[in-house]
LUMNU-846329 format. One record per residue: z, y negated, x of N, C-alpha, C in turn; residue in three letters. Coordinates in Angstrom, 2 decimals. Layout:
N
{atom {Z; Y; X}; {Z; Y; X}; {Z; Y; X}; ALA}
...
//
This chain:
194
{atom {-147.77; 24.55; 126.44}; {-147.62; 25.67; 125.53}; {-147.62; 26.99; 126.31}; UNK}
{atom {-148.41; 27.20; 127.45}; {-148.78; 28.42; 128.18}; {-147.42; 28.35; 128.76}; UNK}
{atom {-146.53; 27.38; 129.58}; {-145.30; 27.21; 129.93}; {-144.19; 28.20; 129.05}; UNK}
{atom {-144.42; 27.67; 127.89}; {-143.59; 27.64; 126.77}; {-143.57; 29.58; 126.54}; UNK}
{atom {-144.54; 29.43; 126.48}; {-145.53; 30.92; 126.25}; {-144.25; 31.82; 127.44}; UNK}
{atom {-144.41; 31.64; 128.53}; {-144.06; 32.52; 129.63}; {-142.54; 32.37; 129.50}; UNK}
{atom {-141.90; 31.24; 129.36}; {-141.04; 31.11; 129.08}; {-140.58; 32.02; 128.24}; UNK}
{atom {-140.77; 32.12; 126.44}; {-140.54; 32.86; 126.11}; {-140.58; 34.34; 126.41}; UNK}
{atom {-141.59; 34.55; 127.10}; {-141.59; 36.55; 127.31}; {-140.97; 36.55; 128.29}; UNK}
{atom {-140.42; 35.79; 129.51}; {-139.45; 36.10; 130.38}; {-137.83; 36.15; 129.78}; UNK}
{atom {-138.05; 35.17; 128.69}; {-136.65; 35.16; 127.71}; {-136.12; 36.68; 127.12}; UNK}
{atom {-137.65; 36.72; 126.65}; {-137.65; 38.65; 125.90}; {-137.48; 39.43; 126.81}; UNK}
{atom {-138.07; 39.37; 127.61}; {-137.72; 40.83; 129.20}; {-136.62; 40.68; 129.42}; UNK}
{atom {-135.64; 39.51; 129.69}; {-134.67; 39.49; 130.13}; {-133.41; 39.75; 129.00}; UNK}
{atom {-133.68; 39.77; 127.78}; {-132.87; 40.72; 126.56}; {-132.81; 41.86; 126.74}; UNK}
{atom {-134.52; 42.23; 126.95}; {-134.30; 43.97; 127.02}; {-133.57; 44.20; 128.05}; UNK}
{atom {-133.67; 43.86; 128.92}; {-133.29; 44.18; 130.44}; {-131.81; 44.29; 130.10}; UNK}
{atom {-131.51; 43.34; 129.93}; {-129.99; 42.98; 129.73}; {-129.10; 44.27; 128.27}; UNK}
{atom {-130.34; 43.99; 127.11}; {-129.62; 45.11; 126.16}; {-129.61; 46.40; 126.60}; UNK}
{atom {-131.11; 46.92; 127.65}; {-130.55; 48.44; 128.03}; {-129.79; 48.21; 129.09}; UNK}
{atom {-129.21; 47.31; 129.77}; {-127.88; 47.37; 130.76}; {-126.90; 48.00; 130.06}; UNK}
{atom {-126.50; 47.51; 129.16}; {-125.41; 47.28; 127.57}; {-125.60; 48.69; 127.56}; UNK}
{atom {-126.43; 49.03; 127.10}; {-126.55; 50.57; 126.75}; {-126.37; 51.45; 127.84}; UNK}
{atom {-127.31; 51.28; 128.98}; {-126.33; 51.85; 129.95}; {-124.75; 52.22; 130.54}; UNK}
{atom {-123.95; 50.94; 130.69}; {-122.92; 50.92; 130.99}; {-121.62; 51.36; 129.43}; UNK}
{atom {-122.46; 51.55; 128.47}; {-122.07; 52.17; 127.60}; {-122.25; 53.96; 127.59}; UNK}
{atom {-123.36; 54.11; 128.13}; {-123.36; 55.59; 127.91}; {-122.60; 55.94; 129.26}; UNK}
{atom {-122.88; 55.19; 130.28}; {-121.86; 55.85; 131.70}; {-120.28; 56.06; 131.07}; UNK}
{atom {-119.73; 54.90; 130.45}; {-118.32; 54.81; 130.33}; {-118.20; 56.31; 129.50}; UNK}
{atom {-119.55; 56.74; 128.59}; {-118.85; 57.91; 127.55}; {-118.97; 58.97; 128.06}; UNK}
{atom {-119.71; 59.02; 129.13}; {-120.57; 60.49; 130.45}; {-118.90; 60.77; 131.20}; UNK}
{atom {-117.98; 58.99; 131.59}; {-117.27; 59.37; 132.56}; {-115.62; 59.61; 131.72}; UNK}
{atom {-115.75; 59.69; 130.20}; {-114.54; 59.95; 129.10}; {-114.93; 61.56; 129.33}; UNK}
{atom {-115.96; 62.21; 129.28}; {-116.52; 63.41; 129.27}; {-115.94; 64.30; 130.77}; UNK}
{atom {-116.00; 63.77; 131.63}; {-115.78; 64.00; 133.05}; {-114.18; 64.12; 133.22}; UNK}
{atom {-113.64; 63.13; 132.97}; {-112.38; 63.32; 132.70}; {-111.73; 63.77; 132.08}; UNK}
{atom {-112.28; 64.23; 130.75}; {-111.58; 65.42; 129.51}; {-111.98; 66.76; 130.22}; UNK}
{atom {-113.33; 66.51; 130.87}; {-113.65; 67.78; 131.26}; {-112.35; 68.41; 132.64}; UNK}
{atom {-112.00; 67.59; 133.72}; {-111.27; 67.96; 134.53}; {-109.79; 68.20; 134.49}; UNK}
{atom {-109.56; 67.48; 132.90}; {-108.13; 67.71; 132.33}; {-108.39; 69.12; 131.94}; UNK}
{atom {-109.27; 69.95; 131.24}; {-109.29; 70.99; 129.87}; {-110.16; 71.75; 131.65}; UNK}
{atom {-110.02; 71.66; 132.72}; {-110.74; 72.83; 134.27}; {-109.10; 73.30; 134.76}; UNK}
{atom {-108.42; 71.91; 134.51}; {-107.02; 72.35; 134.98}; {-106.14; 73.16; 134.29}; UNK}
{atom {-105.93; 72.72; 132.59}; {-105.69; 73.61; 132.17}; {-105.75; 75.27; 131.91}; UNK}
{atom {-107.23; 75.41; 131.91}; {-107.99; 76.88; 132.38}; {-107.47; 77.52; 133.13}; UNK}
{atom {-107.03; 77.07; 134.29}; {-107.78; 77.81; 135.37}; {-106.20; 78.31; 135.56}; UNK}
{atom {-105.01; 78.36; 134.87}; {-103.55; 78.61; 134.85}; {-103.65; 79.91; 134.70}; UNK}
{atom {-103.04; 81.02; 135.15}; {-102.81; 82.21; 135.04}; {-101.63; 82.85; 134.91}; UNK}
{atom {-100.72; 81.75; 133.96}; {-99.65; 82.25; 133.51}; {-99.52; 82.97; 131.85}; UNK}
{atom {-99.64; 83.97; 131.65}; {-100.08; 84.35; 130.55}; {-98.56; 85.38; 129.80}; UNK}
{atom {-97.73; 85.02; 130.28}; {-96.19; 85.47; 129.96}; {-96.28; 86.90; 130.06}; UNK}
{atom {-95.13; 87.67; 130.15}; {-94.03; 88.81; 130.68}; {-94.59; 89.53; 129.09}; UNK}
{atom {-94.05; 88.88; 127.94}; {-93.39; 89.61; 126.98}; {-94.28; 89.25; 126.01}; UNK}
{atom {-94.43; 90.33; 124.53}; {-95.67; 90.01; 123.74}; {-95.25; 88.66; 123.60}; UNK}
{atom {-94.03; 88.28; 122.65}; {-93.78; 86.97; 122.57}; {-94.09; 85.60; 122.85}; UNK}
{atom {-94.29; 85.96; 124.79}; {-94.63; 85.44; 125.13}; {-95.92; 84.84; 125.09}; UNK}
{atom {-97.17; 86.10; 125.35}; {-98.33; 86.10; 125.26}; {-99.21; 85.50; 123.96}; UNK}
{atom {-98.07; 86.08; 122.74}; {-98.35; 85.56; 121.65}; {-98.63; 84.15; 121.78}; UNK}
{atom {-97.55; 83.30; 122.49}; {-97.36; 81.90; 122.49}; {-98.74; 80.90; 123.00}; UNK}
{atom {-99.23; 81.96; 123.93}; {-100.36; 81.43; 124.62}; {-101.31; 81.53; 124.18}; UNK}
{atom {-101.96; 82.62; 122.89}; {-102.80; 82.79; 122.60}; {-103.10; 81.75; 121.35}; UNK}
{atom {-101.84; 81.24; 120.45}; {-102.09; 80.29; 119.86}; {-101.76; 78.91; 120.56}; UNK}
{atom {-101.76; 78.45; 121.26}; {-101.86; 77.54; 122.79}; {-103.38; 77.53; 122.74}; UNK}
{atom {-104.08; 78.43; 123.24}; {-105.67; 78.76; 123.34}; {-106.24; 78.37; 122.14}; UNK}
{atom {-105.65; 79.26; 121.09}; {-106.39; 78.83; 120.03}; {-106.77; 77.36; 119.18}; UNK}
{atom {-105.28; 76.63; 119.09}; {-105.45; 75.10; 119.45}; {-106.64; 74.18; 120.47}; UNK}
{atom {-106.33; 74.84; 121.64}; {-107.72; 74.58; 122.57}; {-108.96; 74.37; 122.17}; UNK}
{atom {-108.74; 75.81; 121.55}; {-110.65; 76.06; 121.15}; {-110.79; 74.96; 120.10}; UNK}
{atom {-109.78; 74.69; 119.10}; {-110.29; 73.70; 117.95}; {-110.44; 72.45; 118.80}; UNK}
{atom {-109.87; 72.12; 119.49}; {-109.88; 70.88; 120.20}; {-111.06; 70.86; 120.85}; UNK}
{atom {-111.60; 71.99; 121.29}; {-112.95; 71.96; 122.51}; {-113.83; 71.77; 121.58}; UNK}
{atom {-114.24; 72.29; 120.11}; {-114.85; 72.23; 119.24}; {-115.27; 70.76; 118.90}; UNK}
{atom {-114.00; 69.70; 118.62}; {-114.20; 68.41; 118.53}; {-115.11; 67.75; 119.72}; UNK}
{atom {-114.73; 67.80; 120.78}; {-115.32; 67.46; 121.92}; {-116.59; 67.69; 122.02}; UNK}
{atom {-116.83; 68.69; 121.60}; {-118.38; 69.11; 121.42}; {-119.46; 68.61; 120.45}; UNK}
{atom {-118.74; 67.49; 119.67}; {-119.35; 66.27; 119.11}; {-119.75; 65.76; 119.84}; UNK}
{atom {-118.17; 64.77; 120.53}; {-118.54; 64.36; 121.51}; {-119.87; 64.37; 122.82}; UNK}
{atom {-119.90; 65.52; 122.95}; {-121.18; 65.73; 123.67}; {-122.06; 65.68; 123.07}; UNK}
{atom {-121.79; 66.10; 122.09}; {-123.86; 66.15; 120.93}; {-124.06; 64.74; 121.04}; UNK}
{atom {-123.26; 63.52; 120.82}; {-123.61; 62.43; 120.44}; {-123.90; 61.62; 122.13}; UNK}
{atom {-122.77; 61.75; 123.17}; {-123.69; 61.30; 124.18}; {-125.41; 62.55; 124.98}; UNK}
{atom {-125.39; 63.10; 124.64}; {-126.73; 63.56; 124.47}; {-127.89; 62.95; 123.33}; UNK}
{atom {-127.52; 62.77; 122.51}; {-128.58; 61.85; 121.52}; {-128.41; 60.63; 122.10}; UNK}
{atom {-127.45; 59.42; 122.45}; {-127.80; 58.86; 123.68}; {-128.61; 58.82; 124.60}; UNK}
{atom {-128.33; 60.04; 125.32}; {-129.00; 59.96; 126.78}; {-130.74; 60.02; 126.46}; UNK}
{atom {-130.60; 60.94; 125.43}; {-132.06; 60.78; 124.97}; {-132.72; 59.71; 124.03}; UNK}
{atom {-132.48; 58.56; 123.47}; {-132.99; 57.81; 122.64}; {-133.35; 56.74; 124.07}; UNK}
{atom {-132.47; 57.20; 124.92}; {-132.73; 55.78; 126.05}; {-133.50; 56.10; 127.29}; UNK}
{atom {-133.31; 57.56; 127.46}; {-135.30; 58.67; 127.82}; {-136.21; 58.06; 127.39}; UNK}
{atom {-136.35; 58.08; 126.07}; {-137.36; 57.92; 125.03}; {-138.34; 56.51; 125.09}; UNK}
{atom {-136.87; 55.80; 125.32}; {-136.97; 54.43; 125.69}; {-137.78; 53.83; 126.80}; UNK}
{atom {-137.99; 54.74; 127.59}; {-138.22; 54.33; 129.06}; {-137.39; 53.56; 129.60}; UNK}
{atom {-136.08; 54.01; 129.41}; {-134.91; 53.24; 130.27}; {-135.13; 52.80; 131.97}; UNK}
{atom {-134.54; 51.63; 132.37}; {-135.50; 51.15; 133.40}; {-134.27; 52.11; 134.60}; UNK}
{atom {-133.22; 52.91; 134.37}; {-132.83; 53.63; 134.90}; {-132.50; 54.99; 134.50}; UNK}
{atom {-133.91; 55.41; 133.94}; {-133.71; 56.75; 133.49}; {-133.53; 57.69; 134.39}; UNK}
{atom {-133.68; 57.51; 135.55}; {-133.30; 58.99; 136.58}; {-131.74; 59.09; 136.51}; UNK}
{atom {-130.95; 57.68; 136.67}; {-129.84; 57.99; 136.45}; {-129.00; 58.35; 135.29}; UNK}
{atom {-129.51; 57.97; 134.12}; {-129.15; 59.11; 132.88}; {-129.55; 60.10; 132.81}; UNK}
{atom {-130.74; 60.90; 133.13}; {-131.39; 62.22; 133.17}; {-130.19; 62.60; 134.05}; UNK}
{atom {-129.70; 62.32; 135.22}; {-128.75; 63.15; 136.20}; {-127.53; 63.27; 135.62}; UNK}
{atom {-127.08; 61.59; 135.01}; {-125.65; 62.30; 134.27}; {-125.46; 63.31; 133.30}; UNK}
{atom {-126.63; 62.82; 132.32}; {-126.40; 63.81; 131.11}; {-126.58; 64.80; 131.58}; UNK}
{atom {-127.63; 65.64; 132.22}; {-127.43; 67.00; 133.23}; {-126.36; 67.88; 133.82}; UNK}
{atom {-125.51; 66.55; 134.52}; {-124.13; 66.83; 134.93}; {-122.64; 67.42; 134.13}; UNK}
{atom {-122.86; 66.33; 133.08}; {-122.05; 66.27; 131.95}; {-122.37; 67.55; 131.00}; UNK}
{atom {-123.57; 68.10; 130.82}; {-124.01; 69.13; 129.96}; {-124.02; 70.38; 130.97}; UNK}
{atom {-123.84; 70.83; 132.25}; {-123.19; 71.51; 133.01}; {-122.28; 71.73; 132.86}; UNK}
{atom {-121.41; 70.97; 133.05}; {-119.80; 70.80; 133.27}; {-119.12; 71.07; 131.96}; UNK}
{atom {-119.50; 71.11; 130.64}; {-119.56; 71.28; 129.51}; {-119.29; 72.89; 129.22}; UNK}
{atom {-120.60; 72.97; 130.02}; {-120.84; 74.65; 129.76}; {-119.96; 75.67; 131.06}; UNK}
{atom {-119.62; 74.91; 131.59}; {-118.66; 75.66; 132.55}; {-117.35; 75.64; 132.10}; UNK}
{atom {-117.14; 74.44; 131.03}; {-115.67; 74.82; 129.99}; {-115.72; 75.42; 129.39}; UNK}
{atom {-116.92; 75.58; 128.99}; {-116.93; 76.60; 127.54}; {-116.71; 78.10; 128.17}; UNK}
{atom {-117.16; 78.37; 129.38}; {-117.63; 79.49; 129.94}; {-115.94; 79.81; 130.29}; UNK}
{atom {-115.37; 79.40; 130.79}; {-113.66; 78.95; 131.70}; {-113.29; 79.50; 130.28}; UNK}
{atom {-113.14; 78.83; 129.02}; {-112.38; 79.12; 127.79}; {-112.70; 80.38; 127.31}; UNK}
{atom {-113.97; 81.12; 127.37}; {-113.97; 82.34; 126.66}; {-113.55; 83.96; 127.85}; UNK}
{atom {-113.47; 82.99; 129.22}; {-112.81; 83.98; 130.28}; {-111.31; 84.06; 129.81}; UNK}
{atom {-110.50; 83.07; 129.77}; {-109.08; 82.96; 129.31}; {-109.30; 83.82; 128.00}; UNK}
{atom {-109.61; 83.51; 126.96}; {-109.50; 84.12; 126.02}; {-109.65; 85.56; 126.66}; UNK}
{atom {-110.46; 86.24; 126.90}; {-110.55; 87.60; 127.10}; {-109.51; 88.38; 128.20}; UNK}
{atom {-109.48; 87.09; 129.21}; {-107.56; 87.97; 129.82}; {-106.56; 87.58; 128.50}; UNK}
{atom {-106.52; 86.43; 128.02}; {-105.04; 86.78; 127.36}; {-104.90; 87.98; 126.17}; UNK}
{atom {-106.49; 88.36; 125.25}; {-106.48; 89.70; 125.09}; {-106.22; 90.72; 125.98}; UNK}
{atom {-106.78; 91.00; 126.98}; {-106.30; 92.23; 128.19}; {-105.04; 92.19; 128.17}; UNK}
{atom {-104.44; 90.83; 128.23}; {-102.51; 90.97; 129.17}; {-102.01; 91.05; 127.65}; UNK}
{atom {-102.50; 90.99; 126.26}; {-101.22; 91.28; 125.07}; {-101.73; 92.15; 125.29}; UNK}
{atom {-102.43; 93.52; 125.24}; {-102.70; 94.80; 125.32}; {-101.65; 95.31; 126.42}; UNK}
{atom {-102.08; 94.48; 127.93}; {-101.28; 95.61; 128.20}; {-99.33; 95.13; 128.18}; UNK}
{atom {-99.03; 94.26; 127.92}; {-97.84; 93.89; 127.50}; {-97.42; 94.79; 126.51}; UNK}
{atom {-98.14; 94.68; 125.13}; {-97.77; 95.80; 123.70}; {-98.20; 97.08; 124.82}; UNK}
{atom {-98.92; 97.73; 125.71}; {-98.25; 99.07; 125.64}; {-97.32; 98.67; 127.00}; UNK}
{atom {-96.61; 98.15; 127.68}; {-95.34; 98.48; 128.42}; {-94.44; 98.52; 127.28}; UNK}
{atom {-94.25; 97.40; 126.12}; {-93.55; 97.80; 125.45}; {-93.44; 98.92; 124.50}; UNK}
{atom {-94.62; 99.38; 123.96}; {-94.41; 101.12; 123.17}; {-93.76; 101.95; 124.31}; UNK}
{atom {-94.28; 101.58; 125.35}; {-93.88; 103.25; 126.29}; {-92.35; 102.62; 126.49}; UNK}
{atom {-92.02; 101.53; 126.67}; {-90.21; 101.21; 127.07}; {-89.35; 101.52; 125.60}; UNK}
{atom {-90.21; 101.51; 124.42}; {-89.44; 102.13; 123.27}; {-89.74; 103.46; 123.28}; UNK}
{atom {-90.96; 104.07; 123.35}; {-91.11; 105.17; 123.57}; {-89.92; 106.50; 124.60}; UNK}
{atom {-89.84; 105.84; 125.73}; {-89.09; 106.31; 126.75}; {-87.60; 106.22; 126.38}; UNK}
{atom {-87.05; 105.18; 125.24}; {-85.87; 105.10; 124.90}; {-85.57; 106.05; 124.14}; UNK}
{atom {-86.32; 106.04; 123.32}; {-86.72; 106.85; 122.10}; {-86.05; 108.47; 122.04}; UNK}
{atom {-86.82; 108.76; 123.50}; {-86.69; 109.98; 124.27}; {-85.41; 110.15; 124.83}; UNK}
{atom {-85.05; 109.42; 125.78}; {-84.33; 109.43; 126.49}; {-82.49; 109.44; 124.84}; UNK}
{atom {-82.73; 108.89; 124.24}; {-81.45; 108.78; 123.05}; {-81.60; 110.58; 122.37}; UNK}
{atom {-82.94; 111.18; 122.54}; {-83.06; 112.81; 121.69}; {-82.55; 113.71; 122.86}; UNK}
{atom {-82.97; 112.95; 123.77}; {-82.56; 114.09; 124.96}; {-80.99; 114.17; 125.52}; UNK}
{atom {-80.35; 112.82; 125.28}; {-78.71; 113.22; 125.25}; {-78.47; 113.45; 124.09}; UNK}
{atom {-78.89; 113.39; 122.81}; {-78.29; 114.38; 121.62}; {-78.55; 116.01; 121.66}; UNK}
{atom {-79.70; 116.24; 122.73}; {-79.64; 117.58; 122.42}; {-78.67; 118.00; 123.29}; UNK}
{atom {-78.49; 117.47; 124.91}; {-77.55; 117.89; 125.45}; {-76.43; 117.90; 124.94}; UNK}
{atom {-75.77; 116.95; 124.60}; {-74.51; 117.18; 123.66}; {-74.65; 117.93; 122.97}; UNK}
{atom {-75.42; 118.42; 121.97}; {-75.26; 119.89; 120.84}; {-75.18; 120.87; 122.16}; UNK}
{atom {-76.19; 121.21; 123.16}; {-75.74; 122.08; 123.48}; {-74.70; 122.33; 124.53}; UNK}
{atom {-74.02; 121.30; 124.97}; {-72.53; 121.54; 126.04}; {-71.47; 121.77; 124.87}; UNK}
{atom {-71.91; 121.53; 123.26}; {-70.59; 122.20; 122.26}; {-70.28; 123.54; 122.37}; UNK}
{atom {-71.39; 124.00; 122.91}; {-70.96; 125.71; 122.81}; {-71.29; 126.52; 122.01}; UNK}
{atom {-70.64; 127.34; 121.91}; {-71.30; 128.74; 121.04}; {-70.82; 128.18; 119.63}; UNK}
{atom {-71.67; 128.32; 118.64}; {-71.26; 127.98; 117.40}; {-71.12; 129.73; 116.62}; UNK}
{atom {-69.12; 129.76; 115.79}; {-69.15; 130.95; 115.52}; {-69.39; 131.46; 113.56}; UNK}
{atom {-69.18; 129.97; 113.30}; {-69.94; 130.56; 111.61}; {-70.86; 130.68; 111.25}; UNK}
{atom {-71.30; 131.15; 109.92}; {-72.94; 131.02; 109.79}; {-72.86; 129.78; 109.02}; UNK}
{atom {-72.11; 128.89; 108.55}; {-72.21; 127.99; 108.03}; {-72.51; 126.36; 108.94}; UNK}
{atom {-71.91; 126.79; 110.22}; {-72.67; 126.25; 111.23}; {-73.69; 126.38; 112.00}; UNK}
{atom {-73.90; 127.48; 111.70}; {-75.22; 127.91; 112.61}; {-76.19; 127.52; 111.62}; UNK}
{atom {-76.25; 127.48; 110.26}; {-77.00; 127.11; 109.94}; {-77.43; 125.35; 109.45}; UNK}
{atom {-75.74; 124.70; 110.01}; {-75.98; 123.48; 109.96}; {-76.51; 122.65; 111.25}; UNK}
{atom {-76.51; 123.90; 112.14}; {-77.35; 123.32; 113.30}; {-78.48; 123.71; 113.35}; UNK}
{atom {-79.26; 124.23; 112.52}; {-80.48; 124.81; 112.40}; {-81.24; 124.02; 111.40}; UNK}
{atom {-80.30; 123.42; 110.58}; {-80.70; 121.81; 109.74}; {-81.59; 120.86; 110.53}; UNK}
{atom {-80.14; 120.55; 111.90}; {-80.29; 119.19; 112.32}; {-81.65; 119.66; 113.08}; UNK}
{atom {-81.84; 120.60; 114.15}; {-82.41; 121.04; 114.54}; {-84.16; 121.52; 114.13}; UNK}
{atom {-84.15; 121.36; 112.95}; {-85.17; 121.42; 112.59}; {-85.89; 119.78; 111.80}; UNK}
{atom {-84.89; 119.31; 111.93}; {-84.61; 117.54; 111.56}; {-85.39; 117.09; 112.80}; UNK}
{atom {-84.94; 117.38; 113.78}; {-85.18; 116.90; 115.18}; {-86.39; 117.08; 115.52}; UNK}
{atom {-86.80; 118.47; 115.19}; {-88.32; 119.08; 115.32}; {-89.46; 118.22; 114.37}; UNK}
{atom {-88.79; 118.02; 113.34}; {-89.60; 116.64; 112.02}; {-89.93; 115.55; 112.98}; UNK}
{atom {-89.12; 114.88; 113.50}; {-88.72; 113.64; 113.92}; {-89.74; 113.20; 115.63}; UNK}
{atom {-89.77; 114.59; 116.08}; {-90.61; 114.82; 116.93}; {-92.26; 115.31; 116.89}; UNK}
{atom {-92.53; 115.73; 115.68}; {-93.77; 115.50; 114.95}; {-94.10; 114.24; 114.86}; UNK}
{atom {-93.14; 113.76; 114.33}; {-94.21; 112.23; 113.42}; {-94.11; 111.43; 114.34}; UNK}
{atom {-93.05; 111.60; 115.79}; {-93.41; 110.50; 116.84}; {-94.60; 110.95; 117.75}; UNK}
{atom {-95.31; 112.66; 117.38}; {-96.30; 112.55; 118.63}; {-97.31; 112.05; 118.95}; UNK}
{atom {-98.20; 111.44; 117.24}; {-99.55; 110.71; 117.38}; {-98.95; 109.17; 118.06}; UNK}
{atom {-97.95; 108.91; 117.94}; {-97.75; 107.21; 119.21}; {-97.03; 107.55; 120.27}; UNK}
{atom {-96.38; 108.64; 121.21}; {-96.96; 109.28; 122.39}; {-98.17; 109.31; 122.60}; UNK}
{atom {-99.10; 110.52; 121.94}; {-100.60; 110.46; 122.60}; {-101.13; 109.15; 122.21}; UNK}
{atom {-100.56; 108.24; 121.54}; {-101.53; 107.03; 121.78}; {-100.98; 106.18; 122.85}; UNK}
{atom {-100.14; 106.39; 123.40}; {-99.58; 105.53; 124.62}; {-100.60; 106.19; 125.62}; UNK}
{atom {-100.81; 107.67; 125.87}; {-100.83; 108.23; 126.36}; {-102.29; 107.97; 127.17}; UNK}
{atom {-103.09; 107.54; 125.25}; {-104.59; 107.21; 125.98}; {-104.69; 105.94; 125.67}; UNK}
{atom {-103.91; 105.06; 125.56}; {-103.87; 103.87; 126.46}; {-103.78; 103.84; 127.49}; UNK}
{atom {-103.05; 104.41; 128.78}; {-102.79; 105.11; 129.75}; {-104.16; 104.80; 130.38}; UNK}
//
């Protein structure tokens, strides 16, 4: 019976033993799905192509924004191998130093995506800023540049000798002066963008 006896609790040790293996090589496989999403979503990051034209920039920022929902999911992902790593802590896992180190690793590496994603986010705000103002000042400068050969042309016409023209150039002319009002508050705002 004492046989029988030992028998059995070497039977039981060798379940546990064997079920937290199971659990082990279960939480490694989900530590090393983590590792590898993580070095796919380091590569992506770390790209510093953030396009020429708002258009462009636009494109990237909902690119990013997709990201973030996606990083969001993942971040299940991690909550749940963390309740893992800890139920099998708890456990006195017979290789808990080596889950204490992964999950450590994995919850690092985590936070260095998260950290990577809200850097991108804040250049691809900077580069549509300064993209939208090259483009105000390249309409701006057109803008200008189209008033400034209309005025030259009025004035290489010459002397104007009716008053019915003089006062139809004193129309346009004061048209022009309108027109140059209401464009000056987006000058000075290029200006102190600048």
């Amino acid at each position: 019976m004492d046989e029988r006896q030992r028998l059995h609790t070497a039977w039981q040790q060798k379940k546990v033993h064997l079920d937290q293996l199971i659990d082990l090589h279960f939480f490694l496989r989900d530590a090393k799905q983590l590792d590898t999403l993580s070095s796919t979503q380091e590569a992506a990051l770390s790209g510093d192509n953030f396009g020429v034209s708002v258009e462009e920039v636009d494109a990237q920022m909902k690119k990013h924004n997709e990201f973030e929902k996606l990083l969001v999911t993942h971040e299940e992902k991690l909550t749940a191998l963390q309740e893992h790593g800890n139920k099998l802590l708890e456990q006195n896992h017979f290789d808990s130093s080596t889950i204490a180190r992964r999950l450590n690793e994995v919850i690092q590496r985590r936070a260095r995506i998260r950290d990577l994603c809200d850097t991108r986010r804040r250049r691809l705000e900077a580069s549509l800023l300064h993209v939208q103002f090259v483009r105000d000042v390249g309409e701006a400068e057109s803008w200008i540049g189209e008033k400034q050969k209309k005025l030259e042309a009025e004035a290489s016409k010459g002397e104007v000798s009716s008053l019915e023209d003089k006062i139809k150039k004193l129309q346009k002319h004061q048209a022009f002066q309108a027109e140059l009002a209401a464009n000056q508050s987006r000058i000075e705002e290029i200006r102190g963008n600048d």
